[in-house]
N, C-alpha and C positions, 0 to 999 in steps of 0.2 A: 914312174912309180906313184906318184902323186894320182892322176886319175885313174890308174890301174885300185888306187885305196880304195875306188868309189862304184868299182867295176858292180856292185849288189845294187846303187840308184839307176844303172845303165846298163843291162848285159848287152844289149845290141849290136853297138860300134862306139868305136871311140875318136875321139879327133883335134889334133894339134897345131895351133898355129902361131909363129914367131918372127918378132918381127928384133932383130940382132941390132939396128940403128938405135929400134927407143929402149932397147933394153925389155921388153915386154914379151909375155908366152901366155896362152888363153888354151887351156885343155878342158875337154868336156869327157861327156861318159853319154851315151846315149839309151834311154827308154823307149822305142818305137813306140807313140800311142797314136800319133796323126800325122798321115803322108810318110808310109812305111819302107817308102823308096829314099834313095842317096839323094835327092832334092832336098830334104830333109834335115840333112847331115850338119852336125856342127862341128867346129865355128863356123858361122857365116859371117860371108865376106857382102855388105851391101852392092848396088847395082854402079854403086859412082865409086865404089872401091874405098870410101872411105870411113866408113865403119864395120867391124867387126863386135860377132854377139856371142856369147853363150850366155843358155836358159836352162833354166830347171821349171818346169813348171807346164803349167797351160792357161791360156788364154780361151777364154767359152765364148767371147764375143767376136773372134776374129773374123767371122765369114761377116757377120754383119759389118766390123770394120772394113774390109773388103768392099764391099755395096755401097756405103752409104761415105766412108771417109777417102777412100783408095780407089775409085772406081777406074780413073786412065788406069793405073800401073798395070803392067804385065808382069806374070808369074812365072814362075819358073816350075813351080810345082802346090798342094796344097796345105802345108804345114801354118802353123800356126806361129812359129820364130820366122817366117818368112814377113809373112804377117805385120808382125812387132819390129821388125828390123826395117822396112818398107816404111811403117808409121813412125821411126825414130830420123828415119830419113828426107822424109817429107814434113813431119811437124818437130821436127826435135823432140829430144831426149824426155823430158818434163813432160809436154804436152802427150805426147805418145802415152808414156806410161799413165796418166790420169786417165786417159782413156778406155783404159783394159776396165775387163773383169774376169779375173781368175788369181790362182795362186801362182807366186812366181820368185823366183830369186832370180834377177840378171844384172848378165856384167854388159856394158858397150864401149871398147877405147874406138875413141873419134881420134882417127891418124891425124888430122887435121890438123886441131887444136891440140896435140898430145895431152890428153884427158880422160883418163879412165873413169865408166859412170857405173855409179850400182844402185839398184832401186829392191827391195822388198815389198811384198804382198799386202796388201790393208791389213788385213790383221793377224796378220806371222804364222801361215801354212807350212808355208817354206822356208827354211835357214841359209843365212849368210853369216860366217865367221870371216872378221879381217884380224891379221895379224899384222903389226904394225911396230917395224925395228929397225935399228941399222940403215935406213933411209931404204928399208924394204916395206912393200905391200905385197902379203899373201892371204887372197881370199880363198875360200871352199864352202861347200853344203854341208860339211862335216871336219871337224876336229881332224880325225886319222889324215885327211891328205896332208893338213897345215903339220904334223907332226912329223911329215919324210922331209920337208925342206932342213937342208942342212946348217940354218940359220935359226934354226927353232930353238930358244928353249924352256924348258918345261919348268916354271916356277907355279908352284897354290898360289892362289889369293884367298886370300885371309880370310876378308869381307863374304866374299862368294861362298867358302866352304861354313863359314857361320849359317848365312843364309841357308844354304842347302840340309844343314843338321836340321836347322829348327822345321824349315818348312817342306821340303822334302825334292824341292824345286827351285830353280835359281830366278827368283821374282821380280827381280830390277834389271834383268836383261844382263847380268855378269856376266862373264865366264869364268870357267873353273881356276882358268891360265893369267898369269898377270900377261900385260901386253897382248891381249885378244879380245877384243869387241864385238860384239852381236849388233849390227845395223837392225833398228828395231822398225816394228813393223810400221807401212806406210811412210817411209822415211825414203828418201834420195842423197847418196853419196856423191859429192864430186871431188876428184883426187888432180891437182894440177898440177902435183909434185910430189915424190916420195918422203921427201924433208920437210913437208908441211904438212900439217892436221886436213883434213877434208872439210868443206864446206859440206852441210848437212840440214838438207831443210825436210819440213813434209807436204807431200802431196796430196795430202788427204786424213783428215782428221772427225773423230766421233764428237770431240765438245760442240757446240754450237755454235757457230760463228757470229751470230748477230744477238749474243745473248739471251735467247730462248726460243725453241723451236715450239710449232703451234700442235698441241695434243690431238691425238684422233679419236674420237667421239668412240665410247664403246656401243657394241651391239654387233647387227648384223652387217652393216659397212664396212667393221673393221675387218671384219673374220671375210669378208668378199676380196676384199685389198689383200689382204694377207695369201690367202688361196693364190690369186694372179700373180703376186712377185714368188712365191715359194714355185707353184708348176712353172711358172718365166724359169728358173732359177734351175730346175733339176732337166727340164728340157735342154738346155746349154749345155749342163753338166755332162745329158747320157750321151753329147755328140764323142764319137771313138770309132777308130778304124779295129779295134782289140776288141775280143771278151768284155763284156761287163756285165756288175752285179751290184749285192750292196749287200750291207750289215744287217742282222734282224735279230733282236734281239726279246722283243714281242712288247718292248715299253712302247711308249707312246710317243717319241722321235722317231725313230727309226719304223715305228710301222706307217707311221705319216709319209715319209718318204719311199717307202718301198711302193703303198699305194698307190700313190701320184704317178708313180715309174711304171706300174703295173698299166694303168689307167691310161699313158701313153702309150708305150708299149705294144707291137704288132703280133710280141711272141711273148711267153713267159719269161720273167727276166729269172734270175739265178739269185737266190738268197742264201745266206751263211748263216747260221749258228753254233755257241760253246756250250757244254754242261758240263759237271763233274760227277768224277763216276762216284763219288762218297758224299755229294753235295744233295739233298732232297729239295732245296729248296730255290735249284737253280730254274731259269726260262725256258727250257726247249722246250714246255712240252705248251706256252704261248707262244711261244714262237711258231713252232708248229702250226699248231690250229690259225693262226693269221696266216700262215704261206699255204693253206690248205681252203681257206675262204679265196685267197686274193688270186690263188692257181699259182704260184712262182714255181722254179724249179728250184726247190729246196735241199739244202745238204745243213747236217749238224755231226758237230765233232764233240767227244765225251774225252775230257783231260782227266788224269791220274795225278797221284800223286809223284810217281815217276817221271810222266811227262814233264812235270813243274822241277824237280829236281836235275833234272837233264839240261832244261833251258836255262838253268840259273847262269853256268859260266859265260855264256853265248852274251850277255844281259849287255856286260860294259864292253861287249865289240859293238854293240847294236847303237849303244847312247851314246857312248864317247866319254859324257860326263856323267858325273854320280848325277842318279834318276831314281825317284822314291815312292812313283807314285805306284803300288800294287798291282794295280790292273794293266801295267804295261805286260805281265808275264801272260796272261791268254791272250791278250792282242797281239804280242808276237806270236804266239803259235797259231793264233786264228787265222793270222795273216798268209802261214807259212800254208795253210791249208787251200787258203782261197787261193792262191797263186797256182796251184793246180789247175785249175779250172778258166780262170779271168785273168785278168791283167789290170781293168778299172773297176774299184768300186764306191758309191756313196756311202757316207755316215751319216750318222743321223747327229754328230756333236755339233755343240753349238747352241743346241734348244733349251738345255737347262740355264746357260750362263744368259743367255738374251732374255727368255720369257721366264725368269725366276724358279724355277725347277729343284732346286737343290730345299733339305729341309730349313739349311740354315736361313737361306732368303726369309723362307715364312715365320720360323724363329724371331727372326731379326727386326724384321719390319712388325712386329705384335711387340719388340720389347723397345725400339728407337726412343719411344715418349719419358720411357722412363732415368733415359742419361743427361735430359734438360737441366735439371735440376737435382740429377743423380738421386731421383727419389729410392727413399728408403734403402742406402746402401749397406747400411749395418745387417739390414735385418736378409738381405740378399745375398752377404757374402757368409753368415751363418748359414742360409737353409744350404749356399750350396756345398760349404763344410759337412753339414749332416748328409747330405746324396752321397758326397765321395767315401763317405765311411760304411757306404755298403758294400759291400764286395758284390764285383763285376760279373764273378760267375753268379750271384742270385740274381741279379740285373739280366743275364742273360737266359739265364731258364725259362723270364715271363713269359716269353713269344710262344713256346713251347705248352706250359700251364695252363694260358691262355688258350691256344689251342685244343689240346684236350675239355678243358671246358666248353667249346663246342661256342667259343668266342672269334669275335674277327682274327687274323691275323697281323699281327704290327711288323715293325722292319726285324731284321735281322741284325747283329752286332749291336742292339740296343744300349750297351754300355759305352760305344765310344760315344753315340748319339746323346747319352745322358752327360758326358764330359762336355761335348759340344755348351749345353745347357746350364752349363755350371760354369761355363769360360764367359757365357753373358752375360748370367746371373754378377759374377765376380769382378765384370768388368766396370770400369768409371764412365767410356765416351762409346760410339759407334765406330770407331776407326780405333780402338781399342780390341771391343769385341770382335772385330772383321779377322784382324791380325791372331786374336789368343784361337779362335774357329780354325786358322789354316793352321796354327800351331802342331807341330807331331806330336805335343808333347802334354796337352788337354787334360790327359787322366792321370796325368805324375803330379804329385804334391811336390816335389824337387826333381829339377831336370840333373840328367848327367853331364849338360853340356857346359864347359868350360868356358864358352865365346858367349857376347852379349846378343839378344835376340836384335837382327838388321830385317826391316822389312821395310821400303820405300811406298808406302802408300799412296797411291796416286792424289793428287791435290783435286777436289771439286771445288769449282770457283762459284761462289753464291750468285751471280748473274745469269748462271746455268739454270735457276729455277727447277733444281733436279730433286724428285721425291726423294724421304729416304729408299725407299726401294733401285729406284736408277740409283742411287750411291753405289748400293750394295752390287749392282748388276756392271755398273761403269769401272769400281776393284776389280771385279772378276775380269773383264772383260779386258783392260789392261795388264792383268798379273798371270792369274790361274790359266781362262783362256790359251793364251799363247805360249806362258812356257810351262805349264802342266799337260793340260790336252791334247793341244796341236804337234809341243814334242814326242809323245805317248807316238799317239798316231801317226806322224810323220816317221820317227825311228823305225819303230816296230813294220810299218807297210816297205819302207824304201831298202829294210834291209834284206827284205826276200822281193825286190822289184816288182812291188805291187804300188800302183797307185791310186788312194784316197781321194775323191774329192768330198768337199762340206759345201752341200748346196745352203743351209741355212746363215751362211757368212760372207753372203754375198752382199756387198756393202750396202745395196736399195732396201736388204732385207735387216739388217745392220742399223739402218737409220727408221727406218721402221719400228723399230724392237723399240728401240729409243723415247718414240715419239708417242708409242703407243699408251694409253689408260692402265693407271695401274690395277683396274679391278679385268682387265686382260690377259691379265697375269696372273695374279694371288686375289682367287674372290670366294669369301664363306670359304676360309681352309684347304680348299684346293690350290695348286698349284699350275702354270700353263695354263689359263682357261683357253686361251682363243686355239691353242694345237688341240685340247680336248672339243672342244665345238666344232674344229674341221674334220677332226681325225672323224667323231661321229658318224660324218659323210661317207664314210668308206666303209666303219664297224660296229657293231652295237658296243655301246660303253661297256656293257658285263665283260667286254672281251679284255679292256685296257685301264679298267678302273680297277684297281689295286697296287697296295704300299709298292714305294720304287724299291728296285732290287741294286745294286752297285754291279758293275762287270769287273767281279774280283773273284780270286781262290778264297777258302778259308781259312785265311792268314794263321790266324789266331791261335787255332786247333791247330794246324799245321808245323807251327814253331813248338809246340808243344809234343810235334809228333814226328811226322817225316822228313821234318826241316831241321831237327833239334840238334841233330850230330853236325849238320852244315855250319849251323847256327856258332856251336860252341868251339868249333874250328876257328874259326873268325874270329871270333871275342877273344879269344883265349892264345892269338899267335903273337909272339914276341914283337912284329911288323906293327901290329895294330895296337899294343896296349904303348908302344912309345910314344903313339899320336898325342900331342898335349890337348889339342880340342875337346876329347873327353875326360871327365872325372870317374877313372875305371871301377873306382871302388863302388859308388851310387849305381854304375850300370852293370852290377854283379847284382846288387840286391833288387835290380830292377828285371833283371833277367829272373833271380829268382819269385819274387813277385808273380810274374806271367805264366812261369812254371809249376807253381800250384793253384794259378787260377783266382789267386784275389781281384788284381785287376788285370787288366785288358790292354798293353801297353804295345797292342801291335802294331799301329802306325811308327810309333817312332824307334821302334827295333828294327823294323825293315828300314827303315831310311840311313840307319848307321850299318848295316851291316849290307846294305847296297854299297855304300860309302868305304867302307872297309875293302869289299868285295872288289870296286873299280881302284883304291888305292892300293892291292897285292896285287892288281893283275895288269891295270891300266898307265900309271903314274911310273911303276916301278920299271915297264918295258921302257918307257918315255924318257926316264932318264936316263939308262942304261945307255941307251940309243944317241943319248946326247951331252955324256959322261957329267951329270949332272947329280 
């Protein structure tokens, strides 16, 4: 029952192996992507019989482990877990896995030493949840399996669902569940007993190990380097016995990558795109014209308002846990589209959070100077009193006015962007402003949230000699990254058996990001510069120089509109106004607020009514299930 949960990461085959002495059972789900024959097949059993693996994942570097680290061993077939099991058997568990590059969650008990060993991906593609009870260990890729064990049970954590209101995402690696842990990324589990905690080291880490790493010189050396590990990087990636494609969105990520793939490429590769059919100011028609320069074989899909409303109940079987970030809803349906077609595709995430992409970066690192000494705080938390007292629907007309004046065009939902502005403005430190930025809650003058805002900031250690810009880049990279993004993408692809990979996260390119000049990044106003300098190589700029778009519906309008009867279902159901977490009353007037349009409170509406949404459908099966 338990891998049958997971039958959507695995439609292929499935495969169980028990060993009744140590008490132990290893079930997997299988995704055909390399070596599509029963050679394949998991668990496997090592050549000396004494270890056993399941993997989720892939390894890009395995043929080359093969050549250059495995060359005596004999195969049995060409899979990539054959691979990793071969190098866990030959260099041990540790060593083996520092060795990889790719995404991965894997388990290996060594019958041996009776020792169950778990390792996760450098920077958490992949999920692994341990449940840890009763002198039991149950792990999974997903929540639903650990929920059939008949030892489960279903208790909130406090901590976690605070976090999750405020920020929309569980950022310290929580889970939803008391007694469930998330093995966080680049870390190794080792279990020598069900009655004892695991030993828990990492193998691999972003800080700097000798206290500062040496900068690379900006210009055209960096952006040569950078070219060579990005094609290194996607060349590994397009290795696939399946369909593949990739995402195109027509920003400046994802057509970098599509290029490169083009540019290797024997045949046209296969590109995806979303639009809305009431949205005018969605990509496909960049996107387009990029898969129409580069020659891909191009497919776009136009979502409805219907479409969005159909997907919603699907949401918390996809996540497991409450999940807030907007743009999971076209990503799952994007997903479900390309699964048609392909089975592997690249993204292009990852470039905004490495090479400073997002506005707040540039925000942030223009206002750092000013929290030394908290210059002029008085006069900063007035102006941004006076912003917030415009109303958000005149806030959001500009783009529009602007427009018709026959002016550039600026972003879109420029009111939460002007909250963003107002949370820097208002703030005292930089790990202040960092935290009020991912806040849901930005444009509220009073949150409805009952819990205190938990947000674990990653520590930068002054020895790191890190800009403020890496500050800002090294938060994300630890927080947002991994459990906003990557869960986004991972959920939404694995739940219609597609698989993502992220050539920009591959740890050479990782330390790169890191090491790189910050005028590489954010130079005179722009954002990305060294993806803009390469992408160049492939497009004219006219093509990819314009304000970023988000891969979201429009939320806003939407709650206002199509969404509005869902919406007030949910707020309004006797289940959800018990929840003490919320102060119902504030999130009445908060609702009404958004519904005539003064401000703009979309982010943190969806995040509680995701919340709501997995707490009537998800929590409520869980306990039942566990007379809890």
């Amino acid at each position: 029952r338990m891998t049958d949960s997971l039958s959507h990461r695995g439609p292929d085959s499935s495969g169980i192996w028990s060993c009744p002495m140590s008490n132990i059972t290893l079930g997997h789900r299988r995704l055909s992507v390399m070596d599509l024959t029963e050679n394949g097949a998991q668990p496997m059993i090592s050549k000396s019989q004494r270890f056993v693996i399941v993997f989720n994942g892939e390894i890009y570097n395995h043929l080359d482990l093969r050549t250059k680290k495995l060359s005596s061993s004999q195969w049995n077939g060409l899979s990539d877990t054959e691979t990793l099991l071969e190098m866990v058997e030959v260099y041990g568990f540790s060593e083996a896995i520092k060795n990889t590059r790719g995404m991965f969650s894997v388990a290996v008990w060594d019958r041996k030493d009776r020792r169950l060993l778990l390792a996760r991906d450098r920077v958490g593609e992949k999920p692994l949840y341990i449940y840890l009870q009763n002198e039991e260990i149950i792990f999974a890729s997903e929540l639903k399996a650990i929920y059939l064990s008949p030892s489960f049970k279903a208790e909130l954590n406090d901590d976690a669902v605070s976090e999750f209101l405020h920020y929309g995402f569980l950022a310290s690696g929580n889970s939803i569940h008391k007694n469930v842990m998330k093995l966080m990324p680049g870390e190794i589990a080792v279990f020598s007993s069900p009655s004892r905690p695991p030993e828990i080291s990492k193998y691999w880490s972003l800080e700097p190990q000798d206290g500062k790493d040496e900068v690379i010189s900006f210009g055209n050396e960096s952006v040569e380097e950078f070219e060579d590990l990005l094609t290194g990087s996607i060349k590994e990636q397009m290795l696939s016995d399946v369909p593949i494609g990739a995402f195109l969105s027509g920003g400046i990520d994802s057509s970098l990558i599509v290029g490169i793939m083009q540019k290797i490429s024997s045949s046209p590769v296969n590109t995806f795109t979303l639009g809305y059919e009431s949205d005018q100011a969605d990509e496909t028609t960049h996107a387009r014209e990029i898969a129409d320069i580069y020659g891909t074989n191009h497919s776009e899909y136009i979502l409805t308002p219907k479409d969005i409303i159909a997907s919603i109940p699907g949401l918390s079987q996809a996540y497991d846990e409450p999940f807030g970030d907007p743009s999971q809803v076209p990503t799952l349906l994007l997903c479900e589209q390309m699964r048609k077609k392909v089975t592997v595709v690249l993204s292009g995430d990852g470039g905004d959070e490495l090479f400073g992409g997002y506005n707040r970066h540039r925000a942030m690192n223009s206002f750092f100077g000013i929290y030394k000494n908290n210059t002029a705080y008085f006069l900063r938390k007035s102006l941004a009193s006076a912003i917030r007292s415009v109303p958000s629907s005149f806030i959001d007309l500009l783009p529009r006015i602007l427009n018709l004046l026959g002016k550039e065009p600026i972003t879109k939902d420029l009111s939460e962007k002007v909250g963003y502005l107002c949370s820097v403005l208002e703030s005292t430190s930089p790990e202040e402003a960092y935290i009020s930025i991912l806040s849901r809650w930005s444009s509220c003058a009073e949150s409805p949230l009952r819990t205190r805002r938990i947000f674990a900031i990653p520590k930068v250690d002054s020895s790191w000699d890190f800009t403020p810009l890496n500050k800002l880049l090294y938060w994300d990279f630890k927080t947002y990254l991994p459990e906003d993004i990557l869960v986004k993408v991972d959920r939404a692809s694995m739940q219609h058996s597609l698989e993502v990979r992220v050539p920009f996260l591959n740890h050479r390119i990782v330390d790169f990001a890191f090491r790189l000049n910050d005028r590489d990044k954010i130079n005179k106003g722009k954002t990305k510069t060294i993806l803009r300098q390469l992408l160049a190589r492939h497009l004219d700029p006219s093509l990819f120089e314009r304000p970023k778009e988000g891969f979201s519906f429009p939320i806003g309008d939407w709650l206002r509109g199509p969404l509005k009867g869902w919406a007030e279902d949910l707020l309004h159901s006797q289940k959800f106004r018990n929840l003490h977490y919320i102060q119902h009353d504030q999130l009445d007037k908060i609702w009404k607020q958004h519904q005539k349009g003064k401000v703009n409170h979309q982010k943190g509406l969806w995040t509680i009514l995701m919340f709501a949404s997995w707490y009537s459908q998800n929590f409520n099966k869980i306990s039942t299930d566990h007379n809890v």
